[in-house]
Each structure stands twice: as structure tokens, then as C-alpha cells.
C-alpha positions as CSV (number, residue, x, y, z in Angstrom):
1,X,183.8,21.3,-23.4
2,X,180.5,19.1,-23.8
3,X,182.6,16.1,-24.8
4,X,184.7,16.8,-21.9
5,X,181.6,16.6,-19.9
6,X,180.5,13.5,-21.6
7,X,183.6,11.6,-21.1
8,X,183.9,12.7,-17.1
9,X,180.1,11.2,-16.6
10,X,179.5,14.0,-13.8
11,X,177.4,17.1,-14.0
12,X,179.9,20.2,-14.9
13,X,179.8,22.8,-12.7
14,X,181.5,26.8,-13.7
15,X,182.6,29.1,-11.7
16,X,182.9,33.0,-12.9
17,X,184.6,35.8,-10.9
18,X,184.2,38.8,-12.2
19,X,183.8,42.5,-11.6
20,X,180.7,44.4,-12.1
21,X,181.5,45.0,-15.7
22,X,178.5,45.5,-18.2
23,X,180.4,43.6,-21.0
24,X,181.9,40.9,-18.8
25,X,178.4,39.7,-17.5
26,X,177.1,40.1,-21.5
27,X,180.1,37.8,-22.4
28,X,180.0,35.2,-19.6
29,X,176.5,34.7,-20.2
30,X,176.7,34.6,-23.9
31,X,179.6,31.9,-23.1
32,X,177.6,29.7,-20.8
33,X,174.8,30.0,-23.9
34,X,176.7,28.5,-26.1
35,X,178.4,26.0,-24.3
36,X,175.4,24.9,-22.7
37,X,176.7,22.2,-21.5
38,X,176.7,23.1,-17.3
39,X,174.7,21.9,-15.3
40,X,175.4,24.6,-12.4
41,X,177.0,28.0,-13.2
42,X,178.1,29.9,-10.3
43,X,178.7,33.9,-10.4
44,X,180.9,35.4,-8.1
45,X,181.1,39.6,-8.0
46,X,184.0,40.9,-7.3
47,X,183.6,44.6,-6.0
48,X,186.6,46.7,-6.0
49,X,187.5,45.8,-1.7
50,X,188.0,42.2,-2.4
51,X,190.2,43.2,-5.3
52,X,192.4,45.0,-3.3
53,X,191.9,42.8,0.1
54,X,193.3,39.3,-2.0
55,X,195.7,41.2,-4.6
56,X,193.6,40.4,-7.6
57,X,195.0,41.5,-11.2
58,X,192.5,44.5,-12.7
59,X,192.8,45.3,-16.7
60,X,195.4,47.9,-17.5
61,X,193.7,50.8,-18.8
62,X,190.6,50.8,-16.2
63,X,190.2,53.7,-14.5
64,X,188.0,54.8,-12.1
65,X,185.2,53.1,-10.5
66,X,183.8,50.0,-11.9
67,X,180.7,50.2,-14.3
68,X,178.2,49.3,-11.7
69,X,175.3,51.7,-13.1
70,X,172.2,48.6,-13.5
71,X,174.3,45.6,-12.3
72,X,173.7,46.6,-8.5
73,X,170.0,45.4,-8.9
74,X,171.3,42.5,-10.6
75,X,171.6,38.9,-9.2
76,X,174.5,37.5,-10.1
């Protein structure tokens, strides 16, 4: 990815959509840590109405509410 970066000559930019999920925001940010290589990293929080309004797939095996104990108070 940084030599992707290198070659485009532009800053690089990331988008991450994601639910409120303790060990998806511990893995995106240990992602954008080692990448290091954006120069803006955007964090979009899904909540369980926009999953439903716009259809979007959730992980088989999830039941229940979303872990959103902490991540409220959060900025993402």
C-alpha cells in the first residue's frame, strides 16, 4: 500500500465502515498503524438502523445488539 501511494503522488485517503464492534475498531486501528501510510483516515459508524435502512450484510453468527458498551463515548 505505501508504494501504491508513492507511485499515485497524491495523499491517500481510507475510509472504514463499520459497526460498533470492540474488536473491529482494535483491528482497523491497528491496520491504519501499520500501514501508516494515509494521510486522512475516515471512520464511519454504522448503528444497526442504517444496516437495515441500506440492506447492509451483518456477520452470520451475531446476535443481539451490537457491542456498544464504551464505544458510544467514543469518537470515531
Amino acid at each position: 500500500m505505501k508504494a501504491r501511494g508513492r507511485a499515485e503522488r497524491r495523499p491517500a485517503a481510507l475510509v472504514l465502515a463499520g459497526d460498533f464492534d470492540a474488536s473491529g475498531m482494535d483491528i482497523s486501528r491497528s491496520f491504519v498503524e501499520m500501514t501508516s501510510c494515509w494521510k486522512k483516515v475516515h471512520r464511519i459508524g454504522l448503528d444497526e438502523e442504517l444496516i437495515t435502512r441500506y440492506g447492509l450484510p451483518v456477520l452470520r453468527g451475531v446476535r443481539g445488539r451490537h457491542d456498544l458498551v464504551g464505544l458510544h463515548r467514543r469518537r470515531l
